[in-house]
ROROGU-351207 format. One line per field, with one value per residue (C-alpha): x, z, y; residue number from 1. Coordinates in Angstrom, 2 decimals. Example, Ala and Ser with C-alpha at 12.3 -4.5 7.8 and 13.67 -1.06 7.14 Angstrom:
<palos>
X 12.30,13.67
Z 7.80,7.14
Y -4.50,-1.06
gutor 1,2
</palos>
This chain:
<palos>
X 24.53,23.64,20.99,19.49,15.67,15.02,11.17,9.07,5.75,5.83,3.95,5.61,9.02,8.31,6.85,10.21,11.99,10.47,10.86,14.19,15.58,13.03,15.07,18.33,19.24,21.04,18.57,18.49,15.51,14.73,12.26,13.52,16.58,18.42,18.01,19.53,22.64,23.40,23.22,25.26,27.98,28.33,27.63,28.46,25.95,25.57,22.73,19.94,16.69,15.91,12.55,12.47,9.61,10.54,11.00,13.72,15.81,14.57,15.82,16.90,19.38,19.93,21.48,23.18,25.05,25.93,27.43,28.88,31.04,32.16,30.05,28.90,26.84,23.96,21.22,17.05,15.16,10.92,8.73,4.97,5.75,5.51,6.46,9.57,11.07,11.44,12.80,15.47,16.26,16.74,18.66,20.81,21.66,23.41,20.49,21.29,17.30,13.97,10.40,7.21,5.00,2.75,4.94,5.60,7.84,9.59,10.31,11.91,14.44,15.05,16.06,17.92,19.86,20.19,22.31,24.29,25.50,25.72,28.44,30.20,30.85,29.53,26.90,26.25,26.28,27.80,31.88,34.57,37.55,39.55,37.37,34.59,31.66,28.79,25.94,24.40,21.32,20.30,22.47,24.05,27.72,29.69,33.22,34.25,30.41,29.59,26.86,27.51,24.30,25.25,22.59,21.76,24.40,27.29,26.48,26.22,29.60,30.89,29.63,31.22,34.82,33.93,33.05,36.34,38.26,41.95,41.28,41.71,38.83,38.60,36.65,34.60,34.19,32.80,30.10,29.24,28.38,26.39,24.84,22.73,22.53,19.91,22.56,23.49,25.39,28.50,32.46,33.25,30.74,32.62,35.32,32.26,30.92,34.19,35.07,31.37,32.57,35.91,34.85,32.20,34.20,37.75,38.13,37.45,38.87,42.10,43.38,42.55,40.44,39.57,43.15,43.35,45.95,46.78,45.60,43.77,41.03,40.17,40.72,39.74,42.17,43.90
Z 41.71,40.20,37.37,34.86,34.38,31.23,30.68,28.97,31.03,34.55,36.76,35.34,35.27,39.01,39.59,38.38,40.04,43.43,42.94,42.47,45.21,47.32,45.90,47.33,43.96,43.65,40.71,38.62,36.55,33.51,31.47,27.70,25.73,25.77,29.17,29.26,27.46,29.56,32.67,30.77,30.22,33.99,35.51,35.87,36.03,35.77,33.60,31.69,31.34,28.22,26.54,23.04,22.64,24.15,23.73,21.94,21.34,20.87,22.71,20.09,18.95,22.42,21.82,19.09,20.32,23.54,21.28,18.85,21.82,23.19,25.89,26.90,29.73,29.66,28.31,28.38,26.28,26.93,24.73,23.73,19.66,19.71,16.17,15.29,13.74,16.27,18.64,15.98,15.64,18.97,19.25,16.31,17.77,20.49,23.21,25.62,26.16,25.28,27.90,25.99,28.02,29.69,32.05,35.42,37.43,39.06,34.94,35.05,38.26,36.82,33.57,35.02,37.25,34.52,32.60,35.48,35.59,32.10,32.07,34.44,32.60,35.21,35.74,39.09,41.37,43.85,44.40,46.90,47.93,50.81,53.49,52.39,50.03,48.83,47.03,45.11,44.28,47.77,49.52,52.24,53.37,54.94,56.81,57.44,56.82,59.50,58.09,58.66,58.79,56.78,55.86,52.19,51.84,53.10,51.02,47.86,48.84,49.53,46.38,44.43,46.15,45.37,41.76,41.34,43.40,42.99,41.89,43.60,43.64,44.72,47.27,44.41,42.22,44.93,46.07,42.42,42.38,45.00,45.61,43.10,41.91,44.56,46.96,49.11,52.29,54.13,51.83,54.52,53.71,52.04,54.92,57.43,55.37,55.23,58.66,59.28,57.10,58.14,61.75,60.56,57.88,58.80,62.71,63.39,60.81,58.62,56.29,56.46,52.51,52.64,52.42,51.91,49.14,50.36,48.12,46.38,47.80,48.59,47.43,48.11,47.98,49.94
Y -24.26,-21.23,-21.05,-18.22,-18.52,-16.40,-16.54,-13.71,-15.63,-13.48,-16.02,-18.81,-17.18,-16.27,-19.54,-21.66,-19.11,-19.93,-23.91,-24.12,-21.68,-24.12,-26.58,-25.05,-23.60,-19.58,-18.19,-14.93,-14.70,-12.04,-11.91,-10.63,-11.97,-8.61,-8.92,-12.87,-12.44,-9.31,-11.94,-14.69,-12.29,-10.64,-14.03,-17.39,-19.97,-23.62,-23.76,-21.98,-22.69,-20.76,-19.66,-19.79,-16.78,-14.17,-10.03,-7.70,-11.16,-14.85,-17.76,-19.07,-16.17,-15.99,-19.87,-19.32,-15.95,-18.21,-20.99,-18.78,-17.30,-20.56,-21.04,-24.63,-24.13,-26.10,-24.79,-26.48,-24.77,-24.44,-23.77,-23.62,-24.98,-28.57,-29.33,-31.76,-28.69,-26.75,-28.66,-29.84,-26.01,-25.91,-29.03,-27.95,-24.50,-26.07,-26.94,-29.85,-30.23,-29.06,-28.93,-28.17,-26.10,-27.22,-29.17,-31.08,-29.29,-32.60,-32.98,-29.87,-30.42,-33.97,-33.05,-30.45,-32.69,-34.66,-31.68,-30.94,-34.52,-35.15,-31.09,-33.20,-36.01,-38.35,-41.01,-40.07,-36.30,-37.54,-36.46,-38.13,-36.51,-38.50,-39.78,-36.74,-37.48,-34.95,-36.02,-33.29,-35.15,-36.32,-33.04,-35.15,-35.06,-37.86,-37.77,-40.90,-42.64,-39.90,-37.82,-34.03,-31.79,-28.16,-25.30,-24.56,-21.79,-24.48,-26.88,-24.73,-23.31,-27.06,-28.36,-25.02,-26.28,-30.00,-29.16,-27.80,-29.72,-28.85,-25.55,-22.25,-19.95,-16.57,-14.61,-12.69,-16.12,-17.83,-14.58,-14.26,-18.08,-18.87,-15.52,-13.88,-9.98,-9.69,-10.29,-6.89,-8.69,-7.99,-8.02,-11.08,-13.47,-16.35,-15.86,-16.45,-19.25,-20.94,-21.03,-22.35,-25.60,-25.85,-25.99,-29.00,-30.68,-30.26,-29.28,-33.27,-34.97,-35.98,-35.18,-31.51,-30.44,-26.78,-24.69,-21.30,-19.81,-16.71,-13.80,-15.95,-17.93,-21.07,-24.40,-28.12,-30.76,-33.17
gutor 1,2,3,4,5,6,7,8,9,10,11,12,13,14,15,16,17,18,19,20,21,22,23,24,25,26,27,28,29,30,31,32,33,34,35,36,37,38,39,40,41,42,43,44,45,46,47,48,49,50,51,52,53,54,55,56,57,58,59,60,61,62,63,64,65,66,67,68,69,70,71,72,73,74,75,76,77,78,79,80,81,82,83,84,85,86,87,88,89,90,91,92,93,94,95,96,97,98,99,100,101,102,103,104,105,106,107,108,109,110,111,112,113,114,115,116,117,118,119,120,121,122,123,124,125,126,127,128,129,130,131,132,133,134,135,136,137,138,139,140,141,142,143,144,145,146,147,148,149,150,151,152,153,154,155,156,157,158,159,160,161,162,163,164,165,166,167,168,169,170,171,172,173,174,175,176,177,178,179,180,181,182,183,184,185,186,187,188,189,190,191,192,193,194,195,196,197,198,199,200,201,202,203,204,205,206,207,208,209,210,211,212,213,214,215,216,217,218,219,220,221,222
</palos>
């Protein structure tokens, strides 16, 4: 999953950055809402977690610019103003949550979890396709009720294909996603990374899940 951290706070923006790559997340971070919706539009991301005070443009414009162009990525918004009113204005511009500073940062993965689940439409994170299942929450993978250990990278990339099971995604959707603008590796990497799951997740089993649409991408499907 791939998240934008927009905080104008440098420590703390550095500081939520560092949890939730140590929590297997891909993360961008900036630090001014000019800055943000320059991200949102060359990126796509799962989720924001979205300042409200910050530089050259407000969270909150940053919100309603987001909503007024369609978007519905998830957005939890933090702030330092803990009056009713402002979180209603935040809540009212189209926030799916809202963290008062100071908080707990298990708080903050929950309730992002929480989002991620709740874009999904689903109770639960966890996603079966055939004899595979992948819990995002816990980050295990079964075949056949045989567990099947994968690195962080894999299981981002597995839980990209899972997400959109059925659906083909390219070579430069699936970089973009998982790695962020940091990123300066080699033009094969999803090739590599793909042949890394096949071999673990397919090679063994039936029915075969990860297929390749030529000049395309990839897709996972039965």
């Amino acid at each position: 999953m791939r998240l934008l951290v927009a905080e104008d706070e440098r420590h703390l923006n550095d500081v939520i950055t560092k949890i939730l790559i140590k929590n297997h997340y891909t993360v961008d971070s900036c630090c001014d809402g000019e800055e943000a919706l320059d991200c949102l539009r060359g990126a796509e991301y799962d989720a924001c977690i979205l300042d409200i005070m910050m530089p050259k443009v407000s969270g909150l414009e940053v919100l309603k610019k987001l909503r007024a162009s369609g978007s519905r990525i998830p957005v939890l918004m933090l702030t330092a103003l803990d009056s009713v009113e402002d979180r209603v204005n935040g809540l009212d511009a189209g926030a799916d949550d809202y963290l008062v500073k100071p908080f707990a940062f298990d708080e903050l993965l929950a309730r992002i979890r929480v989002m991620l689940r709740r874009e999904g439409g689903r109770t639960d994170h966890c996603y079966r396709v055939a004899n595979l299942t992948v819990d995002c929450d816990a980050r295990t993978v079964f075949r056949d009720q045989q567990e099947i250990p994968l690195s962080s990278k894999e299981f981002s990339i597995l839980e990209y294909l899972v997400h959109n099971q059925g659906i083909v995604l390219s070579r430069d959707r699936i970089e973009q996603h998982i790695w962020n603008y940091d990123y300066d590796g080699g033009s094969n990497v999803v090739d590599v990374y793909i042949r890394y799951l096949r071999k673990k997740i397919d090679d063994d089993f039936e029915p075969k899940l990860i297929h390749t649409v030529r000049g395309a991408g990839y897709v996972l499907k039965v």
